[in-house]
C-alpha positions, 0 to 999 in steps of 0.5 A: 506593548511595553513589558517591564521588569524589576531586575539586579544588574550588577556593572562597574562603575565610577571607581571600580565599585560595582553597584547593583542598580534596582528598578524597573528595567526596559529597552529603548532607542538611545540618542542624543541632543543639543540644547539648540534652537533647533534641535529644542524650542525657543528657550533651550537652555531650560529643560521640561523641569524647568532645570537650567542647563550650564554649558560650562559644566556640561562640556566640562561632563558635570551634568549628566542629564537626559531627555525621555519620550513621554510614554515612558514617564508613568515608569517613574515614581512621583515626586522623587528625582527622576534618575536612570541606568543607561546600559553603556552609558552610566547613571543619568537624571531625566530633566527634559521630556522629549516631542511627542512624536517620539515613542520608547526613546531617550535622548541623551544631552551632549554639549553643542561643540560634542559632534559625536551622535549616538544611535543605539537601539534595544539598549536596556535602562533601569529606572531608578527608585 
């Protein structure tokens, strides 16, 4: 069963401001992925919105950009910019949905070179709105 809650985080941020995100707040199982073949479908360059990835910019951490499990997305307002607070993370936009076989997770896009994996779990998000 998922419980969400609306609730004020206060956190530092970029620039040492401290922003207080609102939303709905859950937990979930925080990875990352590659836009791969392998790791994706046959046009991995292209997210579930139809967004295209540039590399370039993706090594370089202009885009900040993430996956969800599919049970998560009624969380998110309708015809708005997805957006999320990922604990620990930073601030994200939701571009890609994730295999139906995953349940409460987010996966987190890194450039194909970034070898660092990430498996954080009980990570608290705030959906932003």
């Amino acid at each position: 069963m998922l419980f969400a809650f609306v609730t004020n985080l206060t956190c530092s941020c970029n620039n040492a401001k401290n922003v207080t995100p609102k939303g709905v707040t859950t937990h979930v199982t925080v990875t990352c992925y590659h836009p791969v073949k392998e790791q994706c479908d046959d046009s991995p360059l292209i997210t579930a919105d139809g967004s295209k990835i540039d590399l370039h910019k993706l090594k370089k951490g202009d885009i900040k950009w993430c996956a969800i499990s599919r049970d998560l997305l009624w969380l998110f307002p309708k015809n708005k910019p997805k957006r999320v607070y990922i604990e620990g993370h930073g601030y994200y936009e939701v571009r890609d949905v994730m295999n139906k076989r995953f349940n409460h997770r987010l996966d987190i896009l890194q450039h194909p070179d970034n070898k660092k994996l990430i498996l954080d779990k009980n990570v608290k998000i705030i959906i932003l709105s």
